[in-house]
N, C-alpha and C positions, 0 to 999 in steps of 0.2 A: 502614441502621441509624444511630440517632443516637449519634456517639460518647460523648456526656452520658448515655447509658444506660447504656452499656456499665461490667463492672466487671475491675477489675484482678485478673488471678490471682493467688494466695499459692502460695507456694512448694510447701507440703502437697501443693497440689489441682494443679499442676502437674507432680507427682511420680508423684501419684494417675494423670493422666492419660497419662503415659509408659510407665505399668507396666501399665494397665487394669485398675486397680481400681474399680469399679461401688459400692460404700456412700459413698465419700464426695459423691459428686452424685445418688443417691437422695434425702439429705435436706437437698438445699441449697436454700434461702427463693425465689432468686430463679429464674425460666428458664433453663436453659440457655446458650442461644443469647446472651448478655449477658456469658458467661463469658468473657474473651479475651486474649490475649497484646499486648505492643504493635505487634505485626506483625497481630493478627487472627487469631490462627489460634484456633480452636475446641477442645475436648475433641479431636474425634473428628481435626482435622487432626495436634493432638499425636502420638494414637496409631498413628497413621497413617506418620508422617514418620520409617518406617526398616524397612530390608530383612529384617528380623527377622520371622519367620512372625505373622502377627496375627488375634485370633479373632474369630469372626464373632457369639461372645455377646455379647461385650462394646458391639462397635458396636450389635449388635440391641437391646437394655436402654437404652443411651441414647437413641437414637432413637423405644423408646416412649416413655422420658421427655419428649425433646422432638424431634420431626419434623421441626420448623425446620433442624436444625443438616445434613439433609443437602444443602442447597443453599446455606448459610449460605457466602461468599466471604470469602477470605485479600485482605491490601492489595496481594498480586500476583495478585488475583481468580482464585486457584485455589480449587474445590471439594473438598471430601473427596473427588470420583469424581477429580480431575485428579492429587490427591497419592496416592491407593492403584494411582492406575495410572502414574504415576512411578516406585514402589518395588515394583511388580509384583505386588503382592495381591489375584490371580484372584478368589479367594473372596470377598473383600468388594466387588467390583465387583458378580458376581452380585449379594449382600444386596442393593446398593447399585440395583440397576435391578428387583428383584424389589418392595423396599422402595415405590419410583417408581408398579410396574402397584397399589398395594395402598393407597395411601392413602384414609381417609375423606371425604368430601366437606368436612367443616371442615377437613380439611389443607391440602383446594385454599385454601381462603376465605384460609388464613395462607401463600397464595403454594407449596404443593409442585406440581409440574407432574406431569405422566407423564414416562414413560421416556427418549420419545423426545427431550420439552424438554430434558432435564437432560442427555445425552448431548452436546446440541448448543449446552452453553454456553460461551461461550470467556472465557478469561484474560484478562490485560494484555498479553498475545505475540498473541491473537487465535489461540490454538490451544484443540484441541477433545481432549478424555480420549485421542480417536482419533490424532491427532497425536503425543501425548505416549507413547502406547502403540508406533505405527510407527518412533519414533525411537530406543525404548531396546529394540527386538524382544522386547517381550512378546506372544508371540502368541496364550497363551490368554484374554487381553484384548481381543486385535484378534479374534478368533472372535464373544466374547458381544457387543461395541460394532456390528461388522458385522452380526452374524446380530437383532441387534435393532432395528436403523435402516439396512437394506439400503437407502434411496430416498435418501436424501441426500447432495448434491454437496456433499461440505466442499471447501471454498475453502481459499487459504494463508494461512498465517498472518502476523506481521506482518514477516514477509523471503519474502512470496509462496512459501513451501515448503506446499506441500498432505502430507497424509500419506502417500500414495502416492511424491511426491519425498523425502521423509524418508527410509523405509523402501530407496526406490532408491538413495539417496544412500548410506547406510552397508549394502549391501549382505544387508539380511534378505530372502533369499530365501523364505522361508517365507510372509512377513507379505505381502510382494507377491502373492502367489498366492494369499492370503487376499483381499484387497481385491480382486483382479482379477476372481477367479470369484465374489465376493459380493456384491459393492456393484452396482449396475444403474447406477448415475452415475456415473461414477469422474473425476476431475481429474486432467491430468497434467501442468500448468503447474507452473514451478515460479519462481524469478526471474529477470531479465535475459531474458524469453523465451525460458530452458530449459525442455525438457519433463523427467519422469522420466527419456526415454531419454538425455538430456545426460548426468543429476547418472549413471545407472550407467555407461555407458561411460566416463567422465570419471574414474572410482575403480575401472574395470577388472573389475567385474563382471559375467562375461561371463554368468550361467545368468539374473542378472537380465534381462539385455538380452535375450535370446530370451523368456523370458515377456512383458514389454513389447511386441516385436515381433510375438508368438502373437495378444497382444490387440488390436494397434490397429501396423500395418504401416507406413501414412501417415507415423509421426511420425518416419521415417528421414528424411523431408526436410524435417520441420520443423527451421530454424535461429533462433538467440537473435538478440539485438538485433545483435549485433555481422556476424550470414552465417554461423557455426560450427555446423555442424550434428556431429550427434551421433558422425560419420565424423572428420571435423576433432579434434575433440579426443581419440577413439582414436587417433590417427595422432599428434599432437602428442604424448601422453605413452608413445609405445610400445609400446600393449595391443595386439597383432597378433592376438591372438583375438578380441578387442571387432572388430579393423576384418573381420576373415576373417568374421565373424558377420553383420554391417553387411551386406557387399558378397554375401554369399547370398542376402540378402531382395533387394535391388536394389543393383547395382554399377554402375546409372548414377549417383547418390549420387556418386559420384567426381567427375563431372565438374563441380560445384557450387559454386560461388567465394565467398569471404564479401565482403563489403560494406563491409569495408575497404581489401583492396588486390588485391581480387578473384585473393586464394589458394583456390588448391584444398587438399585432405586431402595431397594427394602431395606440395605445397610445404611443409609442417606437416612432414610424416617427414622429408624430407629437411635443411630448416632443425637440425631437432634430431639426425640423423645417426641416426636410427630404420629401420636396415635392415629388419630382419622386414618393419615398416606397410609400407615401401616395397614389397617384392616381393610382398607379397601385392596391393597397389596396380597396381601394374603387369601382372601374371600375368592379373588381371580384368581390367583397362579398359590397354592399353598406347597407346591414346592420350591417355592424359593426360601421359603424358611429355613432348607436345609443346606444351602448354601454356602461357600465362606470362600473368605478371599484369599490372597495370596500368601498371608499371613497365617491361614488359618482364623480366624475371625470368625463366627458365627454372629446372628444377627442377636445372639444372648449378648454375644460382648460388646454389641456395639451399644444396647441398651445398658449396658452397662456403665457404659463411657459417659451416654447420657445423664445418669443419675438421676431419672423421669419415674416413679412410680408407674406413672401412664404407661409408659413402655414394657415397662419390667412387668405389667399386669398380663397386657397383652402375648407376650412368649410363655407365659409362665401359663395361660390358659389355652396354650397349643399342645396338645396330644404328643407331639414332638419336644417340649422344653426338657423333659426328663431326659431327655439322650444330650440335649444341647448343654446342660447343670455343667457333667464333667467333660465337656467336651475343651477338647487340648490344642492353642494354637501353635506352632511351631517352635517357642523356647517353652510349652509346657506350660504355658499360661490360662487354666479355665476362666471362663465369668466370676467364678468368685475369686481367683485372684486380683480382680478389676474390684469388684463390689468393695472388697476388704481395705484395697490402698487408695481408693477413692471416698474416702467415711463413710461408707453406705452402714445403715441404722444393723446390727448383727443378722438379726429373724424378721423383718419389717413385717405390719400385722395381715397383711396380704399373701404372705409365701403357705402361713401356716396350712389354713384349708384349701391349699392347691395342692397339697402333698399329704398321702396318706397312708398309714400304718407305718410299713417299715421304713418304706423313701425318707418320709421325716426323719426318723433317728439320726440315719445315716446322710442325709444333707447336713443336718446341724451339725453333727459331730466335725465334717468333713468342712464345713462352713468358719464355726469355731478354731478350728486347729490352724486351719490357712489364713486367719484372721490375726489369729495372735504371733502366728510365722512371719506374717508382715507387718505389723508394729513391732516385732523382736529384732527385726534383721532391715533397717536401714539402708543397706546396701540393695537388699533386694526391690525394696520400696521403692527406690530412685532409678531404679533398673526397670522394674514394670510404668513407672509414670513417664518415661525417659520413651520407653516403647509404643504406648496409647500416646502421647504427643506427639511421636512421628508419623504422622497422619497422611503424607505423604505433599506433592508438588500441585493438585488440583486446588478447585474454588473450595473442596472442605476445607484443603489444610490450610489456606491464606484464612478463612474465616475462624477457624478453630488456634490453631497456632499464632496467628497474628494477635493474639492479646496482649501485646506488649503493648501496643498502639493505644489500648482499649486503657489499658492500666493507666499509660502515660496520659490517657486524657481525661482519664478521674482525677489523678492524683494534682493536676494542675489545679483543678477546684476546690480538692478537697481541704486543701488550710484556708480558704477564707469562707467557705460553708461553716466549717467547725465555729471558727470565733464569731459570726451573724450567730450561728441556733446556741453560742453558750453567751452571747452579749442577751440574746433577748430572754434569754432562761432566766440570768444575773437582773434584769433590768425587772421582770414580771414577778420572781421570787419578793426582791427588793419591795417594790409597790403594795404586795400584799400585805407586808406587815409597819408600811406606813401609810396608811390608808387616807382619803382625801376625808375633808373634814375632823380627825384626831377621833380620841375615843375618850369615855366619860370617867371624867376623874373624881364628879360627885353625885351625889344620888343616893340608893341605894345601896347596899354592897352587892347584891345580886348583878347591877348592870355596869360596876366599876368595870375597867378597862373591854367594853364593847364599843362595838364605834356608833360613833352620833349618828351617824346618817343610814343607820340599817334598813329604817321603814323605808329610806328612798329610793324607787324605782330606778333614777338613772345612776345611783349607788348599786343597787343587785347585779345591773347591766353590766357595770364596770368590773365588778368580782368574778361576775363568771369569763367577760370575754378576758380578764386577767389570767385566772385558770387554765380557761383553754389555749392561749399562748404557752401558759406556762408547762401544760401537757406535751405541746405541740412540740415545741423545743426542743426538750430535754427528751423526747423518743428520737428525735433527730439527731441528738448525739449518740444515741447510746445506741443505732444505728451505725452512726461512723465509728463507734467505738468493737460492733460485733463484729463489723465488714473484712478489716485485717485476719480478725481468726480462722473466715473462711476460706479467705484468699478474694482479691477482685476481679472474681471470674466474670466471661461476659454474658455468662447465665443468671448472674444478680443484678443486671444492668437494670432491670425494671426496677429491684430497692432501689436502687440508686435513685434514680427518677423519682421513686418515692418520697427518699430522703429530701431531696430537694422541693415536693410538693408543700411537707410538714412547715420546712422553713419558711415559704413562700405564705403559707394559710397564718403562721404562726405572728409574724409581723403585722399581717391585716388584722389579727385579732389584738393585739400592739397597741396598733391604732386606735380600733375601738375602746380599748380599755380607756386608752389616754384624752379620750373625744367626750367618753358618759362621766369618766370621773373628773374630767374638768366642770363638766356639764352642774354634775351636781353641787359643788362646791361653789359654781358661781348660779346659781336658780336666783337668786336674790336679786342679779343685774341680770337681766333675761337679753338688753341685748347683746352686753358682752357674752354671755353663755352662745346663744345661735351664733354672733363670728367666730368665736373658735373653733365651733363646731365645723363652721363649713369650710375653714382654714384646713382643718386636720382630717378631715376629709377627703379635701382636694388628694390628698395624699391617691385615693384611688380611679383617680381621674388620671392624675400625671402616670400611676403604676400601669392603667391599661393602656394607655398611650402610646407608653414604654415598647411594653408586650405586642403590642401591633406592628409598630415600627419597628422591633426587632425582626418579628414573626416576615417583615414584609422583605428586609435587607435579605433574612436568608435564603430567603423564595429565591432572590434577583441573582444573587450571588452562584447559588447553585443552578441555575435552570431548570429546577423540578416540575416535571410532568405532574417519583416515592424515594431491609433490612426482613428482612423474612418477617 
């Protein structure tokens, strides 16, 4: 359409069309379809763009006004069929393709298609009604879309995500099962030469994955660009039901390397200290344990890398670890060269009774000398961490080696974390030893410097919820205080998170402290004591608020449907 035709809406008719009022575009001079926002959007896209229930008169009446407007494209080339099936309004899709089988042959002439065109027109993303239906699981969308354009292979959109990988990706088990047993073509590509069965195992859905695997078996061995087949990254982020599901269809799958440093699934569990993948891996196929990658790698040294107990238990109780102990990767690197330059504890109390009579001697000995080899030699130290950081160009090494990212986004919080958990430490320390109400300067000498208000109940209140801030805190620093000496790996991410719990508990206990011991001190005017009370309180009224409206900006921002 030529934009020189087009006319600018008035606010009225703008209003008119948010609310679906039908007289004010009955008797307007020009078309329709010419009506338009500066984005393009139409009558019927206005009325359309919101999750509020919307009637199917209203759309009906314009329409026979003007027929144009239901194919009519937004300047993010979506159609009225692509935003009612955004916002999930079943019933106007029906109109909307019923509309399609029923036009006059002059409708064709002014460009209206049939059903099936109109279904199959895509955006500016190059996505189809269908797509947009699969990914926000409107399923009684994906019924009427399917059940009316059953033959057609939609393609992905423009991040190569097909509907089917949508739908897999964020787990709509419904809507997969729709497309599965409906569509006669179906696409399961999705990008990076993932199939659907990547994007659900990859997000731990495990009913998707068996519908996937009911329909089409094959694509257990289909792997993306990188050799990661849909095993591999069950095994990497820990979904031990995804890989136990996997390895039922075919649990040669296991033995299948990727094409980066020709790792197996079992190098994945192990790397990440993902015991379940592990024994379920092993339990199936127990020689893969013997395995090693290009490097020479056994699945010792990738538990290794781990620094998982869990992991290290599980090799070390295989019949097979004693061969794995000194087993040599290509610059002559064993497991315990790993253990040693990675602070692993010397003898951890686990290794002891897995090793017996002589093996012991001769681990430890052997254990110790490489131990102290690598704390003497520097050089060699930065040479073996230099080597386990090169993890290569796949999703491990961006998730593994990408801790720069990780680092840089603690370290941006972590100086005003610090001064909150050492203000409220300063602030609760302080309070304790000037207590509300003073302490007895006569009396007995027994009770000289105690405080006056000890009998008082919202005095006791005050003390302890003092204390426990005052706990609270001060672990909080001395947290940020240990975190340097280990390094800010992204396997301490959860302290971290911890860290930041303490401070968060630590304030609300703050509060209370500051709420009982005003309390007590003013008992005497009861009603000044309940307003400040409920003043200092508010405090966690505006704090959940907070936490909501944040919780809710980041949903919006990211688009989340879920980090291993």
């Amino acid at each position: 359409m030529d934009p020189s035709t087009s006319n600018s809406m008035s606010l009225d008719l703008y209003k008119a069309a948010e609310d679906g009022i039908i007289d004010p575009f009955k008797n307007y001079a020009e078309p329709l379809n010419l009506l338009l926002t500066p984005i393009k959007d139409t009558i019927l896209h206005l009325y359309l763009s919101t999750p509020t229930q919307r009637s199917t008169h209203f759309v009906q009446e314009l329409l026979n006004i003007c027929p144009s407007l239901l194919l009519h494209t937004n300047s993010n080339g979506d159609t009225p069929l692509h935003v009612a099936t955004t916002y999930g309004h079943s019933n106007i899709v029906e109109l909307f393709v019923q509309q399609a089988k029923t036009q006059h042959p002059n409708d064709l002439e002014n460009g209206v298609v049939g059903a099936t065109g109109m279904l199959r027109i895509i955006n500016n993303k190059k996505e189809t009604a269908l797509h947009v239906a699969a990914r926000n699981d409107h399923l009684s969308i994906v019924e009427v879309l399917t059940n009316e354009d059953p033959h057609f292979l939609y393609s992905g959109n423009d991040s190569g995500e097909t509907p089917l990988y949508l739908a897999a990706e964020r787990g709509h088990l419904e809507v997969v099962i729709k497309i599965l047993n409906t569509c006669t073509s179906v696409a399961f590509a999705g990008p990076n030469g993932k199939t659907a069965l990547h994007a659900a195992a990859m997000n731990r859905h495990r009913g998707v994955v068996q519908e996937i695997l009911k329909n089409k078996t094959s694509l257990n061995n289909e792997a993306d660009e990188n050799g990661w087949t849909a095993l591999h990254y069950a095994a990497y982020i820990g979904s031990s039901q995804v890989v136990e599901e996997l390895l039922e269809y075919n649990k040669y799958v296991a033995y299948m390397t990727d094409n980066v440093r020709k790792r197996t699934a079992l190098h994945l569990a192990a790397c990440k200290g993902n015991r379940k993948s592990m024994r379920q891996i092993i339990s199936k196929c127990p020689d893969c344990f013997k395995l090693v990658d290009d490097r020479g790698w056994s699945v010792f040294h990738y538990a290794a890398i781990s620094r998982s107990d869990d992991a290290l238990k599980i090799v070390l109780q295989n019949p097979s670890s004693m061969y794995l102990i000194n087993g040599k990767d290509v610059r002559g690197n064993t497991p315990l060269h790993f253990l040693a330059v990675l602070n692993a504890r010397p003898i951890s109390p686990f290794l002891r009774p897995l090793a017996k009579g002589d093996p012991l001697v001769q681990y430890e000995h052997n254990f110790f000398d490489i131990y102290r080899l690598c704390r003497r030699s520097p050089a060699l130290k930065k040479e073996i961490l230099e080597w386990i950081e090169d993890l290569g160009i796949g999703p491990l090494g961006k998730t593994i080696i990408g801790k720069d990212a990780f680092v840089a986004t603690y370290g941006e919080a972590s100086d005003s974390k610090l001064i909150v958990a050492a203000l409220v430490a300063t602030v609760t320390f302080a309070a304790a030893f000037t207590l509300p109400g003073g302490y007895k300067s006569d009396g007995n000498e027994r009770d000289q410097g105690s405080a006056i208000l000890s009998k008082n109940s919202s005095f006791i209140a005050f003390v302890v919820a003092d204390a426990i801030a005052m706990v609270l805190s001060t672990s909080s620093v001395l947290i940020h205080f240990m975190l340097p000496l280990y390094g800010y790996r992204a396997r301490f991410a959860w302290l971290m998170e911890y860290e930041d719990m303490l401070i968060v508990y630590a304030i609300g206990a703050m509060v209370v402290a500051f709420v009982t011991g005003t309390f007590a001190v003013l008992a005497t005017s009861l009603g000044l004591a309940i307003t400040t009370c409920v003043i200092g309180l508010s405090f966690f009224v505006f704090g959940g608020y907070t936490a909501k409206g944040l919780q809710s900006s980041i949903y919006r921002f990211s688009g989340i449907s879920s980090r291993n």
